[in-house]
C-alpha positions as CSV (number, residue, x, y, z in Angstrom):
1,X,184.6,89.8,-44.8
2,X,185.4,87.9,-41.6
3,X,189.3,87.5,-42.3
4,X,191.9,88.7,-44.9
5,X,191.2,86.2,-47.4
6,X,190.0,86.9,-50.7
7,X,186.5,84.8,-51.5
8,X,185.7,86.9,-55.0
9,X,187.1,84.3,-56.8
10,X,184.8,81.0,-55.4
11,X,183.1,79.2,-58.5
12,X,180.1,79.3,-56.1
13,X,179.2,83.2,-55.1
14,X,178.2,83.9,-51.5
15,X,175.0,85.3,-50.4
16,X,176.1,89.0,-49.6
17,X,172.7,90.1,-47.8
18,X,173.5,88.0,-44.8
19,X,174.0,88.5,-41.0
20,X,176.7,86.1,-41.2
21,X,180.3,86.5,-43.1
22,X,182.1,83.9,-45.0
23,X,184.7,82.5,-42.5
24,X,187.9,80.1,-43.3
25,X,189.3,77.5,-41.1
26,X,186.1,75.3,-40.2
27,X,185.3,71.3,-39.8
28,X,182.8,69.7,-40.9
29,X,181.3,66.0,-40.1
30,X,178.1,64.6,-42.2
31,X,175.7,62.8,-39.8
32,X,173.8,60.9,-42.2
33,X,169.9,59.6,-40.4
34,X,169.3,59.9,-37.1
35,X,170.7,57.0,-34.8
36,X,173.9,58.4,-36.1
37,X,173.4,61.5,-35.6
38,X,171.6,61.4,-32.6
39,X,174.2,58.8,-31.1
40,X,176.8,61.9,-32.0
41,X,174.7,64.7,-30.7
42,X,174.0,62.9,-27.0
43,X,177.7,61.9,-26.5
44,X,178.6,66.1,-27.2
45,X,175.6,66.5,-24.5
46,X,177.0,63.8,-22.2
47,X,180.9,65.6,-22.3
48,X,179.6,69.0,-22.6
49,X,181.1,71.1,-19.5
50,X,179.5,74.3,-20.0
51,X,176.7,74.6,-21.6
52,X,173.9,72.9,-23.6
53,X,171.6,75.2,-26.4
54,X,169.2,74.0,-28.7
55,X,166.2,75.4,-30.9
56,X,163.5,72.7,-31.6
57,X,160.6,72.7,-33.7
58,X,159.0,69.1,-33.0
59,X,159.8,67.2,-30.1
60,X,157.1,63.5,-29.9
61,X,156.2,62.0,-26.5
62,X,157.2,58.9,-27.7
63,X,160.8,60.1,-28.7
64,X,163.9,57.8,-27.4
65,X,167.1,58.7,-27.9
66,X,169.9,55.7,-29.5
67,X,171.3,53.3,-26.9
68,X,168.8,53.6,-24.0
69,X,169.5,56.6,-23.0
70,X,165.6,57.6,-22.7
71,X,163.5,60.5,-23.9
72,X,165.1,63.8,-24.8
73,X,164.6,65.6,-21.4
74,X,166.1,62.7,-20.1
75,X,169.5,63.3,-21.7
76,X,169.0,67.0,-21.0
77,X,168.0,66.9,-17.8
78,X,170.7,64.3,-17.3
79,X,173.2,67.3,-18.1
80,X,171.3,70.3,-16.2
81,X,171.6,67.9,-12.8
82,X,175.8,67.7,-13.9
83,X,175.7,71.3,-13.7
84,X,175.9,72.2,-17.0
85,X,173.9,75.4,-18.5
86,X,170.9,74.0,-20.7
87,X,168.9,76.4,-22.4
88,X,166.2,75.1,-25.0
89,X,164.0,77.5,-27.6
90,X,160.7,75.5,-28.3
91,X,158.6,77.0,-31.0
92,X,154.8,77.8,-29.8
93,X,152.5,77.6,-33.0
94,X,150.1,80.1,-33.1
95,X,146.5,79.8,-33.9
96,X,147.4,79.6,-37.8
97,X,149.4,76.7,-37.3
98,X,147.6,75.2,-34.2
99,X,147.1,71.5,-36.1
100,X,150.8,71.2,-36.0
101,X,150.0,71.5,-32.0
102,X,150.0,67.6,-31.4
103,X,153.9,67.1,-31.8
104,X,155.3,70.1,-30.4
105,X,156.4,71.0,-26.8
106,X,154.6,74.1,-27.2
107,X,154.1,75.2,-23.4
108,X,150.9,73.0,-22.4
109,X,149.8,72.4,-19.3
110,X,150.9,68.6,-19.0
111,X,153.9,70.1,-20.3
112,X,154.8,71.9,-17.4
113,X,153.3,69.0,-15.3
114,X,156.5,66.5,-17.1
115,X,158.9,69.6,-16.4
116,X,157.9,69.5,-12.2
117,X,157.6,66.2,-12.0
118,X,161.6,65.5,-13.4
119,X,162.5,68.7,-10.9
120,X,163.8,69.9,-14.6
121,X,166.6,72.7,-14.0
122,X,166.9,73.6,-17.8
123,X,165.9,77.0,-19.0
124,X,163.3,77.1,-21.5
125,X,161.7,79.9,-23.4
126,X,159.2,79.9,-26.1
127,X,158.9,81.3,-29.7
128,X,156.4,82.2,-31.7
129,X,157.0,82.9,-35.5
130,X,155.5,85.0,-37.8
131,X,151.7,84.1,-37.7
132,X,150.9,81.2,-40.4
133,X,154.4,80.4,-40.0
134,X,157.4,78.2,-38.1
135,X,159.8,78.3,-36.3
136,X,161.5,75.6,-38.3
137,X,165.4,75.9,-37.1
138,X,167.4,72.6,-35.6
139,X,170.5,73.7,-33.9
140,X,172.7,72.3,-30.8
141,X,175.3,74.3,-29.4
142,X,177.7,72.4,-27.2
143,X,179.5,74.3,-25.1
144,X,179.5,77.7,-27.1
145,X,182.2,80.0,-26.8
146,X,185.0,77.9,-25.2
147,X,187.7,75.7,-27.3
148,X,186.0,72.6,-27.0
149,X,182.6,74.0,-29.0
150,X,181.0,72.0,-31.3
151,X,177.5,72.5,-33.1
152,X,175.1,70.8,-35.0
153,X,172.5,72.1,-37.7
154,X,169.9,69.8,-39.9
155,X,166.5,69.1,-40.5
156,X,165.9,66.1,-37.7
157,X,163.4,66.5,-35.7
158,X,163.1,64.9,-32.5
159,X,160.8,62.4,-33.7
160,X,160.8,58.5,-33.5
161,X,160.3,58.0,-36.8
162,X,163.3,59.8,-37.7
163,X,165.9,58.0,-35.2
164,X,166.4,55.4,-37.1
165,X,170.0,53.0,-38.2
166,X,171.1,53.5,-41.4
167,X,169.6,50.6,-43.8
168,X,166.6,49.7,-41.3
169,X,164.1,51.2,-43.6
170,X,160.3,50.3,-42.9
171,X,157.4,51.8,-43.7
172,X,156.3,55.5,-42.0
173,X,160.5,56.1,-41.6
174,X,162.4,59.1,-42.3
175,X,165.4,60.0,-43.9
176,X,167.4,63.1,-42.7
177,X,170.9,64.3,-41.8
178,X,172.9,66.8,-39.0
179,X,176.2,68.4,-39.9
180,X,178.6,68.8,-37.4
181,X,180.7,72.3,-37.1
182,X,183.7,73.6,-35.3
183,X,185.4,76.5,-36.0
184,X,185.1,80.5,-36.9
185,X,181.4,80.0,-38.1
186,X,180.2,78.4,-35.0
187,X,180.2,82.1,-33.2
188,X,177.1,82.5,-36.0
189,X,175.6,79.7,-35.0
190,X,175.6,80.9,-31.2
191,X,174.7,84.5,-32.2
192,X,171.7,83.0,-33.7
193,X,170.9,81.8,-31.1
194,X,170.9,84.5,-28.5
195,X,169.5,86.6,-30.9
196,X,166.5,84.5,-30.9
197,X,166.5,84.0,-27.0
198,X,166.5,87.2,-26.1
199,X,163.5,88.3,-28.0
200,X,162.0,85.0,-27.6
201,X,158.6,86.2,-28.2
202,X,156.8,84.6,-25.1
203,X,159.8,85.3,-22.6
204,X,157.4,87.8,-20.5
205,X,154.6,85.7,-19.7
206,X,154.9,83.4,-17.2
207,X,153.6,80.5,-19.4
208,X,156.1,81.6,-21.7
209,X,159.4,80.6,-20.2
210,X,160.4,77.6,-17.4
211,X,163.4,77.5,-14.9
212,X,165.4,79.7,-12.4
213,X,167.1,82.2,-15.1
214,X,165.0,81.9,-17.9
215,X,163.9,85.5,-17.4
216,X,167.9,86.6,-18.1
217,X,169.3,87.6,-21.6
218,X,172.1,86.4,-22.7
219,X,175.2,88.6,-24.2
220,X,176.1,88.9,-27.6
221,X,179.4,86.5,-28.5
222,X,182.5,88.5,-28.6
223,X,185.3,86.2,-29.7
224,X,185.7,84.2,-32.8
225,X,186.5,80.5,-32.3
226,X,189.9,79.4,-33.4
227,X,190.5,77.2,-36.7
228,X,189.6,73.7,-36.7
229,X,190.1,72.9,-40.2
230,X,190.2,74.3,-44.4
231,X,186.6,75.0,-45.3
232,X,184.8,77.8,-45.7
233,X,180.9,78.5,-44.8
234,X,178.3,81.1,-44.6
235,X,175.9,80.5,-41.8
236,X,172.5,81.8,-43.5
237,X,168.9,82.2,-42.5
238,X,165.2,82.9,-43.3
239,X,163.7,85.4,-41.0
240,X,160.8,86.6,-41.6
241,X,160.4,90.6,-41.8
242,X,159.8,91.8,-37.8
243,X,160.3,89.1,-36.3
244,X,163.4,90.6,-34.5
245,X,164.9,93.8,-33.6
246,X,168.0,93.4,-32.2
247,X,171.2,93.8,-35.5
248,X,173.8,93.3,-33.1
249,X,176.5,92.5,-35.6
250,X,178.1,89.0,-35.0
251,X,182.0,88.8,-34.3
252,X,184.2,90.2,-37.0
253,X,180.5,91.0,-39.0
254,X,178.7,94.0,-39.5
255,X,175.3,95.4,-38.1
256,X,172.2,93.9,-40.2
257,X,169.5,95.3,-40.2
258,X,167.5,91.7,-39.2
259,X,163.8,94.0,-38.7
260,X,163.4,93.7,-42.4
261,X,164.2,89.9,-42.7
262,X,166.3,87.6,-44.1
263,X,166.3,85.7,-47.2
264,X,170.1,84.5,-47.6
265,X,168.7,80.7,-47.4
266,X,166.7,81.5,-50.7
267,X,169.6,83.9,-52.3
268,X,172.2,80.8,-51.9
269,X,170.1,78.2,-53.6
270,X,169.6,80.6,-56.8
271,X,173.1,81.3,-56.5
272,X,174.6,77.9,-56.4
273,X,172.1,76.6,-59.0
274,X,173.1,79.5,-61.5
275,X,177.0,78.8,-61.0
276,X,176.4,75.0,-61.8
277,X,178.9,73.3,-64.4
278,X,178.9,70.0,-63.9
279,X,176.0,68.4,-61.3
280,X,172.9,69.5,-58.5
281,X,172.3,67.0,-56.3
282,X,169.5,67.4,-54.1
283,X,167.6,66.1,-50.9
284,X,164.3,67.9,-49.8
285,X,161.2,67.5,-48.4
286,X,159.5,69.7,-51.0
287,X,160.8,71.7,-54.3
288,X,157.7,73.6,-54.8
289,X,158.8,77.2,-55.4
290,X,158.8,78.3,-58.8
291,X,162.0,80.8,-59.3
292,X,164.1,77.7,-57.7
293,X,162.4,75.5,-60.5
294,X,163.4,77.7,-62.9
295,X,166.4,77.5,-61.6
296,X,166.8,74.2,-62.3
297,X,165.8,74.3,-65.6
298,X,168.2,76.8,-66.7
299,X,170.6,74.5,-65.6
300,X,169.3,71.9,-67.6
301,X,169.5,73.4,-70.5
302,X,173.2,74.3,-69.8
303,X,174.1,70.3,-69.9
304,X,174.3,70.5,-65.9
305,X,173.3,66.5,-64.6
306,X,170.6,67.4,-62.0
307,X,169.4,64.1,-59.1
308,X,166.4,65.7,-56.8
309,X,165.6,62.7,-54.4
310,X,162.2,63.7,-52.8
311,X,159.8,61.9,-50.9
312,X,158.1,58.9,-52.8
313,X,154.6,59.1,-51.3
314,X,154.7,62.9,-51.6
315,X,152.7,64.9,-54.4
316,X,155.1,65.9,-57.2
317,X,154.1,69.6,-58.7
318,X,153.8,69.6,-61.8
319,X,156.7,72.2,-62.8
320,X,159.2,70.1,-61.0
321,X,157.7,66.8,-63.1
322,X,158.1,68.6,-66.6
323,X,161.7,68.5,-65.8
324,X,161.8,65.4,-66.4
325,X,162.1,65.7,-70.3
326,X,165.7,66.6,-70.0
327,X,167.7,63.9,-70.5
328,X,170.1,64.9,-68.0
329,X,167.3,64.9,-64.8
330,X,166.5,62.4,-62.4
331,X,163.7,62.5,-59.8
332,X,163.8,60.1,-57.3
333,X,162.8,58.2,-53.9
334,X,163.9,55.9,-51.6
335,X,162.4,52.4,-50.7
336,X,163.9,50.5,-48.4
337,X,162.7,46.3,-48.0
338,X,161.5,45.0,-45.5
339,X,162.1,41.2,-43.9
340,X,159.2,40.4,-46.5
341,X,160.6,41.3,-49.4
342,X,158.2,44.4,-49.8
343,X,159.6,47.7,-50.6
344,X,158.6,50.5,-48.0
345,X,158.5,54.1,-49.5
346,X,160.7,56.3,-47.5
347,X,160.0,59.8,-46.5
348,X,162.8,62.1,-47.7
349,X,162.9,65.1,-44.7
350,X,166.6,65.7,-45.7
351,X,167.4,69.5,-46.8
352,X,170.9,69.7,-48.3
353,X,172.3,70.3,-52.5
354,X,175.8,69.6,-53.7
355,X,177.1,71.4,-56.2
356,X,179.7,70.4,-58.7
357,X,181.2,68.3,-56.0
358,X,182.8,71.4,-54.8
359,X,179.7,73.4,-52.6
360,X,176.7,72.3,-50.0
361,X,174.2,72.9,-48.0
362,X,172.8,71.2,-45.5
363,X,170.4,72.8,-42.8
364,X,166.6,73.3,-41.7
365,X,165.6,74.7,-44.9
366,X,163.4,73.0,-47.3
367,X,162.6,74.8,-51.5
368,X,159.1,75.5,-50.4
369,X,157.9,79.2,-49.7
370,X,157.7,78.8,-46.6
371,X,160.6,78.0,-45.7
372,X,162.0,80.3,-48.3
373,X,160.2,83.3,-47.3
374,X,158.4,83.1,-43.9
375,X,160.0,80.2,-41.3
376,X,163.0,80.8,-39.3
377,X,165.6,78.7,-40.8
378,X,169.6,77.8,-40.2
379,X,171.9,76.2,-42.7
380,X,175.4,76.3,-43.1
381,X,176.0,76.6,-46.6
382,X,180.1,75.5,-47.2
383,X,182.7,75.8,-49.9
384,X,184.9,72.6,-49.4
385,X,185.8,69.7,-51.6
386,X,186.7,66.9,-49.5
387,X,183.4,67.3,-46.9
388,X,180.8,68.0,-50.4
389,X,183.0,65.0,-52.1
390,X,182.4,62.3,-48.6
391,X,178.7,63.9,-48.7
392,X,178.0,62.8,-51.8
393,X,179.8,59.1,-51.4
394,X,177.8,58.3,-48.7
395,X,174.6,59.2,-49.3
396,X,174.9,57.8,-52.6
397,X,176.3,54.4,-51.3
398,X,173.1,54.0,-48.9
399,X,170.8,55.0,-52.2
400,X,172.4,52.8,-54.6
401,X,174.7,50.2,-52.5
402,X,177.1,51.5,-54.9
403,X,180.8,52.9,-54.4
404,X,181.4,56.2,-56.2
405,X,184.8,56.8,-55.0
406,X,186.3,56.5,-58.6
407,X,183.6,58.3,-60.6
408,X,183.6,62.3,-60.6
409,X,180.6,64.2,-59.2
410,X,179.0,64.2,-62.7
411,X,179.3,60.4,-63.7
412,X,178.3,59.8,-60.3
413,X,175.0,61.5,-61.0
414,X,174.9,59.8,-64.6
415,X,174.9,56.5,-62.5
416,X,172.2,57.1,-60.2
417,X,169.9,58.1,-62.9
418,X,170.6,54.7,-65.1
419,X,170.1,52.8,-61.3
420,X,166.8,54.7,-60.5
421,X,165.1,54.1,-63.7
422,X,166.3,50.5,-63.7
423,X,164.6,50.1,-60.5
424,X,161.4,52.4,-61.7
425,X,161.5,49.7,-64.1
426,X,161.6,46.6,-61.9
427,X,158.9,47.9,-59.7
428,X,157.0,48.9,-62.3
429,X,157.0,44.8,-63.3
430,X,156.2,44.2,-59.2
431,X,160.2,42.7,-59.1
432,X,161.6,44.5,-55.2
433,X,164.8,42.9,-56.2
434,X,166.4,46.6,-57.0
435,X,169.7,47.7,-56.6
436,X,169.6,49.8,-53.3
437,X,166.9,51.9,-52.7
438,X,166.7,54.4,-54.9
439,X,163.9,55.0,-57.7
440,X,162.8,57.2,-60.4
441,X,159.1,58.4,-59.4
442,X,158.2,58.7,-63.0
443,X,157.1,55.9,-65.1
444,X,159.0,55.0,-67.6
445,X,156.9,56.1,-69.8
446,X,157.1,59.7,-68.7
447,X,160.8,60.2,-68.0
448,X,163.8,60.9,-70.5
């Protein structure tokens, strides 16, 4: 364990096959869509006096970030010119996954053009994953390694479409979330991230890397950041087997043997949804992979009130639908209405769960197999009342323009459930005068 305190006893078990420890004494801050959270993110960039990390999957052309501040490289190279150490790990899809080409910043050309032109002094290098397969992390590191460190892990992508108010809900937009972290677990989040950098998988080609000192590795953290705060989290990962080599063991940790891979993202999610007594709420982009399904259903049939809010246009499997004769299961979307009156389908790229108002995740992670068992993922998966509690009041308020402050995580779930299929209901009669946004993707005539 990372310090002297005794975890055997949490209601939620850890994932023990893990490069990362449990570790006490962190803070954590929901950022709930993407002005918000993009808004937070470039004000850490804009005081950061050190350094500025990221890993990035997607990054669009047409990307702007909230308040005029410009594109992406505009903020970053906004930083660089201050000084400050900006490092950036772009995944470079392979021929597998060449379609997903269009909105990446996968090392083109014209990419290299846009870095001369801006005199760009960030350090860049690319990543390939496993072939067939992403590398699907989100991360910023602000400052790593000093006192004033802060981090942020989510499924955003850097994608118009995604940075979008809270409540401005149209057509084609996405819904999505960033926690923010300080504390012991952030060292994690920074070893993940030199791990990856230093075997950066294109870092010896010249097309492979941009920016005086790109070609340098970086060392291994040595210190553990001092408390912040009372909750506890597991920084936990898919890697997929050989992908790296280097089982440096993080501060406090132990060696892990990361050449055969890493499945802790997967071992959580059974894990939590096993320990369940009360309520699973869930956000993802896709619950498609069978043992998590049966997961679920086990639950179910232990009385545990399950809410999976997935996206509305999206193809539902059909194990996840049969779900839907418990009673105590909800499976939802979001529709937000626009200045016609006409309710806009919203796509769901969130990837968290909340347990029994006690546990969550939140991270890059969705419950498909590939992100289960071949993408490189990040969440932080955390063991705190008051941030899962605030989680779950907030997203819920948005969904159902509702205040769940006095009902416990259970009634709260009861609630959406009787909202959803009231507005399933109304739109099933063409009425778009719902309460919030939220509504079951079942008829009627097929749900509990």
């Amino acid at each position: 364990m990372a310090d002297d305190l005794d975890f055997t006893s949490l209601a939620i078990p850890h994932a023990p096959n893990a490069s990362y420890p449990l570790r006490s004494g962190n803070v954590l801050r929901p950022l709930i869509d993407g002005e918000p959270a993009f808004r937070r993110i470039c004000e850490a960039i804009e005081t950061a006096k050190q350094s500025v990390w990221a890993t990035i999957t997607f990054m669009w052309a047409t990307c702007q970030m909230p308040d005029g501040r410009g594109s992406p490289l505009d903020v970053l190279n906004r930083a660089a010119a201050r000084g400050v150490d900006v490092r950036l790990i772009f995944w470079c899809p392979d021929p597998e996954t060449e379609s997903l080409k269009t909105n990446a910043f996968w090392g083109a050309p014209h990419h290299f053009d846009q870095l001369r032109e801006s005199a760009s002094s960030i350090r860049i290098r690319w990543d390939r994953a496993q072939p067939g397969y992403c590398q699907h992390q989100k991360s910023w590191l602000m400052d790593a390694g000093t006192e004033a460190e802060t981090m942020f892990l989510g499924g955003l992508n850097l994608n118009p479409h995604s940075v979008v108010a809270p409540g401005h809900r149209g057509a084609g937009q996405n819904h999505d979330l960033y926690i923010e972290l300080a504390g012991p677990s952030a060292v994690d989040v920074q070893h993940n991230f030199v791990q990856r950098w230093n075997e950066a998988s294109e870092r010896h080609l010249t097309d492979g890397r941009w920016g005086a000192g790109s070609e340098a590795d970086l060392p291994f953290p040595t210190r553990v950041p001092d408390r912040k705060g009372n909750a506890i989290v597991q920084i936990q990962r898919t890697i997929h087997r050989g992908r790296y080599a280097n089982g440096h063991a993080t501060p406090q940790g132990v060696v892990f043997q990361i050449a055969a891979g890493e499945r802790s993202n997967f071992d959580q999610y059974c894990s939590a949804i096993g320990a369940a007594r009360r309520s699973i709420y869930i956000e993802n982009q896709y619950i498609a992979v069978p043992e998590i399904i049966d997961c679920l259903r086990q639950a179910l049939l232990r009385g545990v009130e399950i809410v999976a809010v997935v996206p509305a246009e999206g193809k539902i499997p059909e194990e996840l639908a049969l779900l839907a004769a418990f009673d105590n299961f909800t499976l939802s979307g979001i529709a937000g209405l626009d200045d016609e009156g006409k309710r806009n389908p919203v796509w769901i790229h969130a990837k968290l769960m909340l347990v029994d108002g006690e546990w969550g995740t939140v991270g890059s992670c969705n419950l498909h197999h590939y992100s289960l068992f071949g993408n490189c993922e990040m969440n932080a998966a955390f063991w705190d009342q008051a941030t899962a509690r605030a989680l779950l009041s907030e997203l819920l308020y948005e969904h159902l323009d509702r205040d769940i402050s006095g009902l416990n995580d259970h009634m709260a779930l009861q609630l959406f459930g009787q909202i959803a299929r009231n507005n399933r209901r109304l739109f099933e009669n063409g009425d778009s005068r719902w309460q919030g946004l939220a509504f079951s993707l079942l008829p009627l005539s097929q749900s509990a």
